[in-house]
C-alpha positions as CSV (number, residue, x, y, z in Angstrom):
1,X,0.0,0.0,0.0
2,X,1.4,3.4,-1.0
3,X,1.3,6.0,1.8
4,X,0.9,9.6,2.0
5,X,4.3,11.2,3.0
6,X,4.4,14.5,5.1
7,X,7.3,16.4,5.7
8,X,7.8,18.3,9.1
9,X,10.7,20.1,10.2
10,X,13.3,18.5,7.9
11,X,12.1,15.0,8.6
12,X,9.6,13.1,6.4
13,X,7.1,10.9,7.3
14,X,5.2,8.0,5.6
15,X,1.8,7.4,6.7
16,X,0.6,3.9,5.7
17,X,-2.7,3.5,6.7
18,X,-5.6,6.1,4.6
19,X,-6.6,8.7,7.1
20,X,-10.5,8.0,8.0
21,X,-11.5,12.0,8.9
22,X,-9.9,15.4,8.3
23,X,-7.9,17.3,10.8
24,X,-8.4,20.3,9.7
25,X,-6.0,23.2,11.0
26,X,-3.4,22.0,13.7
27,X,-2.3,23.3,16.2
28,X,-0.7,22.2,20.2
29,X,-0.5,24.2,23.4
30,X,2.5,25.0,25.1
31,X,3.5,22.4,27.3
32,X,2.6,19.6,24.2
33,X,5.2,21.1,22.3
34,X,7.7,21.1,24.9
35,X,7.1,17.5,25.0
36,X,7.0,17.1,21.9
37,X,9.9,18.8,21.6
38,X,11.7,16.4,24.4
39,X,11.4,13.5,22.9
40,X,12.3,14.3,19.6
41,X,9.1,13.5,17.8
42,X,6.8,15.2,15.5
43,X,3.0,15.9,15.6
44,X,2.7,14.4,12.4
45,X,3.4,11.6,14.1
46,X,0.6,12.0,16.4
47,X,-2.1,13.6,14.1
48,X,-1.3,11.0,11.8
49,X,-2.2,8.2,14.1
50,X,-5.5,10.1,15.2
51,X,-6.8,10.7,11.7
52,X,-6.3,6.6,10.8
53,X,-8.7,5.9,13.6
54,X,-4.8,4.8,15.6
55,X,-6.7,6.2,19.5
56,X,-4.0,5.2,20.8
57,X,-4.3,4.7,25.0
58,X,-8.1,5.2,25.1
59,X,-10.5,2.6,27.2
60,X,-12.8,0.2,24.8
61,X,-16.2,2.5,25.5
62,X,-14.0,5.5,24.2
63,X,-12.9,3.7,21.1
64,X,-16.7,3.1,20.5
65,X,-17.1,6.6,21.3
66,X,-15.2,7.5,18.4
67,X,-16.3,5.0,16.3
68,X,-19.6,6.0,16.6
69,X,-18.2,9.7,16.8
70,X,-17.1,9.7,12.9
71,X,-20.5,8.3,11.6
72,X,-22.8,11.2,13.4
73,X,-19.8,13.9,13.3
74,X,-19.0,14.6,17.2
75,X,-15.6,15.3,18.8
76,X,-12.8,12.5,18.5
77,X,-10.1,12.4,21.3
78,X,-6.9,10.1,21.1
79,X,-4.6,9.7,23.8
80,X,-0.7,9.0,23.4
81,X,2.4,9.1,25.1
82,X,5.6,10.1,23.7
83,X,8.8,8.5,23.6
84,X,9.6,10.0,27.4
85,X,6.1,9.0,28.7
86,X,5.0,12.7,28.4
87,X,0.7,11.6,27.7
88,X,-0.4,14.1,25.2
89,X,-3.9,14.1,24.4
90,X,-5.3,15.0,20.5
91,X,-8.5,16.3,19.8
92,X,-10.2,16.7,16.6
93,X,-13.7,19.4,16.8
94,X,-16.7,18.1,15.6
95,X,-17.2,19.9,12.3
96,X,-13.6,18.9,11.7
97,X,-11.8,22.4,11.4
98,X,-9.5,22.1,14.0
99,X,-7.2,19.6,15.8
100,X,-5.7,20.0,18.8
101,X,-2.5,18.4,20.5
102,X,-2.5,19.2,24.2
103,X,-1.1,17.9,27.7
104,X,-4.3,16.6,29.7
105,X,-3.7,18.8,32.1
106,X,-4.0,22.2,29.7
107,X,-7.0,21.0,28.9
């Protein structure tokens, strides 16, 4: 399967798997970018996981909540950690216009 690639900050990414929704614009908080920052990864990395329907560390009723989520157009949430353990949280708005990356606790 061919994947999309993305290129941020000097480094490109593949994605492999086809993204299910649209993230619209992007954008992270302070402290997620720190983080991010920290452990030397990318949101790409992140958002790119979200939008394949990848939740990440999300209990089963929240992975439901999203499935059912992308049929009737509601918010999605994902949760991650980064390579340091740092758990950054992505959210994608319901009319699909904006995506968040944020630390749990900024939210």
């Amino acid at each position: 399967m061919a994947g999309r690639l993305f290129n941020y900050g000097g480094k490109t990414m593949i994605m492999e798997k086809k993204a299910r929704f649209k993230a619209g614009q992007v954008c992270a908080t302070p402290g997620a970018v720190e983080a991010m920052n920290n452990a030397g990864q990318s949101p790409v990395e992140f958002v790119g996981r979200h939008v394949t329907g990848d939740w990440g560390d999300v209990c089963e009723d929240d992975r439901k909540v999203n499935e059912e989520s992308l049929e009737h157009g509601l918010r999605l949430l994902s949760s991650y950690r980064t390579s340091e353990g740092v758990k950054l949280w992505v959210i994608t708005e319901s009319d699909r216009s904006l995506t968040t990356i944020l630390l749990p606790e900024e939210y």
